[in-house]
C-alpha positions in Angstrom: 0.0 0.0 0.0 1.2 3.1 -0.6 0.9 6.4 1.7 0.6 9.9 0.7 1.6 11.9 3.0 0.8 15.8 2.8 3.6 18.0 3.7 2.2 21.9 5.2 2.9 24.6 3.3 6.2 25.9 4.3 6.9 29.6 4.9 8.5 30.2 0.9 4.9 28.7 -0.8 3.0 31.1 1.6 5.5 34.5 0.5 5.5 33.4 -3.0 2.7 34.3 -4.8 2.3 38.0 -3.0 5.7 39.0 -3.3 5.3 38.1 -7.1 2.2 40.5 -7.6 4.2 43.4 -5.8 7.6 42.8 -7.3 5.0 42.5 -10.9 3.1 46.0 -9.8 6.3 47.8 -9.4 8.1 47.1 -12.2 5.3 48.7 -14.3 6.1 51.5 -12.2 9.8 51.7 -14.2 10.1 51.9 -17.9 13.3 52.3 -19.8 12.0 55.5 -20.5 12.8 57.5 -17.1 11.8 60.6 -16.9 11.4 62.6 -20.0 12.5 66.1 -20.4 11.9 66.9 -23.9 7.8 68.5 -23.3 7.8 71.9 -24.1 6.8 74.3 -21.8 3.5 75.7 -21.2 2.9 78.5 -22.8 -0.9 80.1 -22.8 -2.6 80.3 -25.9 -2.7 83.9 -27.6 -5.7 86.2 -26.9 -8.4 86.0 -29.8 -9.3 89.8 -30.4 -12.5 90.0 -29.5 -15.4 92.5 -30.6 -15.8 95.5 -27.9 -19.1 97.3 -26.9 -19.1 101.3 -27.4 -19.6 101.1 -23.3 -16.4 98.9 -22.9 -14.5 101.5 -25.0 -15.2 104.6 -23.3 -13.1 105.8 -20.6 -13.9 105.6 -17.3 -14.7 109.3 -15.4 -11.6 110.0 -12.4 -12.9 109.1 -9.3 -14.0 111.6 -6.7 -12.4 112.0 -3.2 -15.0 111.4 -1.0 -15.3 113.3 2.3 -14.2 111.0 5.5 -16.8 109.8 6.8 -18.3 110.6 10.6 -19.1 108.8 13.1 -22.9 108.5 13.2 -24.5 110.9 15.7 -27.1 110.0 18.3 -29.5 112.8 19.7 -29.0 110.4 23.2 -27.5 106.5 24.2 -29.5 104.0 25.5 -27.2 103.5 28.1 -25.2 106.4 29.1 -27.4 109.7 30.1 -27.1 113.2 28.7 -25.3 115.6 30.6 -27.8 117.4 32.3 -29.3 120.8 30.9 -26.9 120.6 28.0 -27.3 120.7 24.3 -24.8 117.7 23.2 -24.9 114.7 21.3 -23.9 111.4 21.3 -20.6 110.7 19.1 -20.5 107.0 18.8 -16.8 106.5 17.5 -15.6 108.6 20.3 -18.3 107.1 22.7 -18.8 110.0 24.7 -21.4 113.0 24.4 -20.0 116.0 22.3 -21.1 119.4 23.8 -22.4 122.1 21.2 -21.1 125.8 22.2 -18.1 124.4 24.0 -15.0 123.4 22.3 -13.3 120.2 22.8 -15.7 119.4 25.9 -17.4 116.2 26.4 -19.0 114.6 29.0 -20.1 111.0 30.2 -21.4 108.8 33.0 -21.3 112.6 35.3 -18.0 113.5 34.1 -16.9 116.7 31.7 -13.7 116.1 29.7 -11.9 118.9 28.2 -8.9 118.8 26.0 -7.0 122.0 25.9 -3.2 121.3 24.7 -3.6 117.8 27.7 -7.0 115.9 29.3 -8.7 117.6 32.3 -11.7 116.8 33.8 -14.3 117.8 36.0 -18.1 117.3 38.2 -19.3 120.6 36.2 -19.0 122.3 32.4 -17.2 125.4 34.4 -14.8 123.4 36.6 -12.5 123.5 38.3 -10.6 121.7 35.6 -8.0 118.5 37.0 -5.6 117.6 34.8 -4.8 114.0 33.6 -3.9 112.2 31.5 -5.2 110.1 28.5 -5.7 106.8 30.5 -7.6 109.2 32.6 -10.3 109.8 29.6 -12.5 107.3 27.6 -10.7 105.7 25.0 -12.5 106.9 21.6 -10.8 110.4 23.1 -7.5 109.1 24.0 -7.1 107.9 20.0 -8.9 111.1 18.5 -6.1 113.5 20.5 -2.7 112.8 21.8 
């Protein structure tokens, strides 16, 4: 009687067949080719002159300077009150109340500020005047004048 016997697959049967598909894959990769220098470069085609409009052709008018624009004014805030008796308004880039008839005063949250060559400040439109300095002031008017 004879015997078959049925050896396992040893460890070069089980590496065989996938390390023939990648060494197979790769060497597509190459080609005796190489890399290949002799494209030309890219150059964009020419412009095809193309039919104008009358309004394309005539020349545009110089712009105008426009004015600088100012802060929006506010008759009163919703949070900060009027000074009181007062005629002002309420200048929202400098974030204080502006008063009309006096120069370079303004007032908020019950205190005048007065800018006269430095900050001072005061309880009333007529002083007495402190002086300070601009950390002393709300900060729209520290910016606006240094």
């Amino acid at each position: 009687m004879t015997t078959h016997s049925i050896h396992p697959a040893g460890p070069s049967s089980r590496f065989g067949l996938p390390l023939i598909c990648i060494l197979l894959t790769l060497a597509g990769c190459t080609g005796p080719g190489g890399y290949r220098d002799d494209y030309p470069d890219w150059e964009p085609a020419p412009r095809q002159p193309s039919a104008q409009t009358p309004a394309q052709t005539r020349p545009l008018p110089p712009a105008q300077p426009q004015p600088p624009k100012q802060a929006p004014r506010m008759k009163a805030h919703p949070r900060f009150a009027p000074p009181p008796g007062g005629n002002c308004y309420w200048d929202t880039g400098l974030g204080v109340y502006v008063l009309e008839g006096q120069r370079n005063t303004f007032y908020r949250e019950r205190v005048y500020y007065r800018w006269d060559n430095g900050w001072n400040y005061s309880n009333s439109p007529q002083g007495p005047w402190q002086p300070t300095d601009a950390s002393g002031v709300p900060a729209g008017l520290g910016r606006k004048f240094r």
